[in-house]
N, C-alpha and C positions, 0 to 999 in steps of 0.2 A: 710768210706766204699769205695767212690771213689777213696780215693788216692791209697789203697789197691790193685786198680785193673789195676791203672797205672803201677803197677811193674812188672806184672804177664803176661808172656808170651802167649801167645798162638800158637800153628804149628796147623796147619789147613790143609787137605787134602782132595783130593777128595775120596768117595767109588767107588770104583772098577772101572767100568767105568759110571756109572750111572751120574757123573756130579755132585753130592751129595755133600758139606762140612759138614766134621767130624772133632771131635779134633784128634788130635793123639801124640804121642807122651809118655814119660817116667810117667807124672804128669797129665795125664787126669784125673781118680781118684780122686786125691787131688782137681782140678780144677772143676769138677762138684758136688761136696760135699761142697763148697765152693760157686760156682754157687748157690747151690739148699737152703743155708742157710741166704746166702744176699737178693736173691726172698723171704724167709721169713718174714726176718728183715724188709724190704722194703713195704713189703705186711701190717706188724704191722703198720708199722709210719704211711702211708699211710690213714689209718683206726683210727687210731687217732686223738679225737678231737683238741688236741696239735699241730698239723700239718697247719691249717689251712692258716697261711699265707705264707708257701712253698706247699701247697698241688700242685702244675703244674709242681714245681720241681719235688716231691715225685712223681708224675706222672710218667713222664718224667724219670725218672730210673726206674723206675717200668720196664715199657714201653722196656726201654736198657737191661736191664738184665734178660727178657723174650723172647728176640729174641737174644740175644747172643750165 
């Protein structure tokens, strides 16, 4: 999942004038659908008793791809 996200661009803009960052751009869509399914994934392992000797990692992207 990480390395996935190394490839993947992002354009980042302000709203309006508010000072705000937004994505923008042609592939926001795809990128927050994308977004909203690795939060998932992430959310499972996480919650996993299989997890337990990454759980700080598993955190730790948790953590990254909720404030992304």
């Amino acid at each position: 999942m990480k390395r996935e996200w190394e490839t993947i661009s992002l354009e980042i803009t302000t709203f309006r004038d508010t000072g705000i960052p937004i994505l923008a751009g042609a592939k926001i869509e795809e990128v927050q659908q994308k977004l909203d399914e690795d939060v998932l994934i992430s959310q499972t392992i996480k919650n996993s008793p299989a997890v337990l000797p990454l759980l700080e990692e598993a955190r730790q992207w948790e953590r990254t791809m909720m404030f992304t």
